[in-house]
C-alpha positions in Angstrom: 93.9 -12.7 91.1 95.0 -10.7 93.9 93.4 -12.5 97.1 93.9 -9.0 99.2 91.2 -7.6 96.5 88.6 -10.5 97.0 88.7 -9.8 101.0 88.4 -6.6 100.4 85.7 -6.8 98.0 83.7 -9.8 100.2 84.3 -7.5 103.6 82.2 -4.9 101.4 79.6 -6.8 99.7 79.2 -8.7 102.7 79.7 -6.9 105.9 79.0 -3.6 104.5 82.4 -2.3 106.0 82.5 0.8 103.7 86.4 0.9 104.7 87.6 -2.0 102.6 86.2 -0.3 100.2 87.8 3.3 100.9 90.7 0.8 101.0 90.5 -0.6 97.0 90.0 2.9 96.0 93.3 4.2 97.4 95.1 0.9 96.3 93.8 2.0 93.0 93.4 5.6 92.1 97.1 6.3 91.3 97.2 3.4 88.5 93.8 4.2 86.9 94.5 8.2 86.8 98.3 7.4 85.3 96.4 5.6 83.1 93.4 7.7 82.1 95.7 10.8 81.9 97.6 8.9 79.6 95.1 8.9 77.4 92.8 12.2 78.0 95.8 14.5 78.3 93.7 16.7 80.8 94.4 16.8 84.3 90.9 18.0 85.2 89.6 15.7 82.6 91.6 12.5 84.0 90.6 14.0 87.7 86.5 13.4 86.6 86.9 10.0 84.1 89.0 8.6 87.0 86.1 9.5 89.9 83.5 8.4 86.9 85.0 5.1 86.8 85.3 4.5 90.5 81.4 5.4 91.2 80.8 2.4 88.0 83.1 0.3 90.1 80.9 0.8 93.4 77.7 0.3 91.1 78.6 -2.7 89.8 80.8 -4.2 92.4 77.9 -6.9 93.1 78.8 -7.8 89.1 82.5 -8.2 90.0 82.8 -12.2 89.4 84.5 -13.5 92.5 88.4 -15.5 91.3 88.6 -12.9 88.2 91.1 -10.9 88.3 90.0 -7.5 90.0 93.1 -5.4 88.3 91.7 -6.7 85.2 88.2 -5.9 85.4 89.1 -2.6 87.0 91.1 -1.6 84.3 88.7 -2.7 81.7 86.0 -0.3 83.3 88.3 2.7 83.5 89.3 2.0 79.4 85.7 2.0 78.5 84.8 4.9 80.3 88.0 6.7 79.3 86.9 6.2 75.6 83.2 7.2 76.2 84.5 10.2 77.2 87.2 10.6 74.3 84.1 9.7 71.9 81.5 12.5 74.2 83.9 15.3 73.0 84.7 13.9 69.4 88.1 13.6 70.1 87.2 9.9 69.5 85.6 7.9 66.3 84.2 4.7 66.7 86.5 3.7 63.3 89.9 4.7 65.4 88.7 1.5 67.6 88.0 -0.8 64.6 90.2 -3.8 64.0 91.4 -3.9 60.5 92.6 -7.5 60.9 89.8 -10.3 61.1 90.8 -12.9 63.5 92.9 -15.6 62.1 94.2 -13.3 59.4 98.5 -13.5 58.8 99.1 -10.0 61.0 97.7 -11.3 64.1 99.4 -14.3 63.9 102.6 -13.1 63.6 104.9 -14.5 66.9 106.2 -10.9 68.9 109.2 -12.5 69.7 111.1 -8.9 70.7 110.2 -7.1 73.8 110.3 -3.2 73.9 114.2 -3.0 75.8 114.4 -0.9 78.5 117.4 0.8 76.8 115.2 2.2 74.1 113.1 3.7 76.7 116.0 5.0 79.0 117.5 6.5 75.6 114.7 8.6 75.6 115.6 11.4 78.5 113.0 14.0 78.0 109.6 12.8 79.3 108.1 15.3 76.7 109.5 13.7 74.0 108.1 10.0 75.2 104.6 11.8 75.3 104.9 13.4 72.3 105.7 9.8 70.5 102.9 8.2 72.3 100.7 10.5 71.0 101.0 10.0 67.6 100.5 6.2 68.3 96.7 4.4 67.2 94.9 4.5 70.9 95.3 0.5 70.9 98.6 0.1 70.4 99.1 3.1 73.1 96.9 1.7 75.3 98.7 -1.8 75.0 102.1 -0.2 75.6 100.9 1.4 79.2 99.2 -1.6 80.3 102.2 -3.6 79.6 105.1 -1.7 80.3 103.3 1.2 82.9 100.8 -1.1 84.8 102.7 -4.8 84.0 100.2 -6.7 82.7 100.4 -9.8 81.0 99.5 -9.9 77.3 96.4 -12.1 78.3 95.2 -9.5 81.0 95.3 -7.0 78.0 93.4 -9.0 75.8 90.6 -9.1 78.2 91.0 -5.7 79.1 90.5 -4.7 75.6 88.2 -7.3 74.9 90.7 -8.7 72.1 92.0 -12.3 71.4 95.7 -12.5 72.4 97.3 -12.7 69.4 95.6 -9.7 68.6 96.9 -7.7 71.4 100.7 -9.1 70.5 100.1 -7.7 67.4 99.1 -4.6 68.4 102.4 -4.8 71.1 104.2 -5.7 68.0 103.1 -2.8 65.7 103.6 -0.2 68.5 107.6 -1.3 68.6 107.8 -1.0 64.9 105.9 2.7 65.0 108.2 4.0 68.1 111.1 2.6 66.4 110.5 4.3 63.4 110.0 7.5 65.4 112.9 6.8 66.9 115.4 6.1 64.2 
């Protein structure tokens, strides 16, 4: 919980002082576009999805549960909307999002015990390369790898981001290093 966010949020929802507000956006709208283009492609695309999830955050702000963390919920809104939109043009099936594990099963279980090294990713020199490899990665584990590694978030944020239990995110954070290591290799 960022304690910054809550004053800024509380100034707005309270006060009305539309410049706290003004002031969460431009905290924000770097991260949630980096994010969103990540996984739209489309600069003009990313550009709308990112104003689109920015006018849900002002709709819903009086939803936002004070001592959650804002980052979280933020990012949450801005995955949804980025797969409505992914599902609007058919780029998108509802079965990509499926979870072939139920919960409790071996997979999810499994302890991630190896953390992608930043070597790996420094190996890597051409940026088009790095997009080209996560491309070809299932949208949750992609979507695990920028939150963690792009945006730092905590396994735990992810999960509630994605709405998954946390050992199904490490999964996911574990499959993801096995896929880019086979692309690698």
């Amino acid at each position: 919980m960022n304690e910054e966010d809550e004053k800024l949020i509380q100034n707005y929802l309270l006060e009305g002082d539309e410049e706290s507000f003004k002031a969460l956006v431009f905290c924000y709208t770097n991260h949630i576009y980096n994010f969103i283009h990540q996984l739209i492609k489309n600069k003009e695309e990313a550009e709308d999805v990112t104003q689109e999830v920015f006018i849900k955050v002002w709709k819903n702000l009086k939803k936002y549960k004070m001592g959650k963390n804002f980052k979280v919920w933020l990012f949450a809104i801005a995955r949804n909307t980025a797969i409505d939109f992914l599902r609007k043009k058919k780029v998108l099936n509802f079965s990509d999002l499926d979870n072939p594990e139920e919960e409790g099963s071996f997979a999810e279980n499994i302890k991630d015990e190896e953390l992608l090294p930043d070597i790996m990713l420094q190996k890597i020199e051409d940026s088009k390369l790095l997009i080209e490899i996560l491309e070809k990665l299932k949208l949750e584990y992609k979507t695990t790898l920028l939150l963690h590694y792009q945006d730092e978030m905590t396994f735990a944020e992810i999960g509630e981001i994605l709405n998954k239990p946390l050992n199904t995110v490490k999964s996911y954070h574990h499959r993801a290093l096995i896929e880019l290591r086979k692309m690698l290799s």
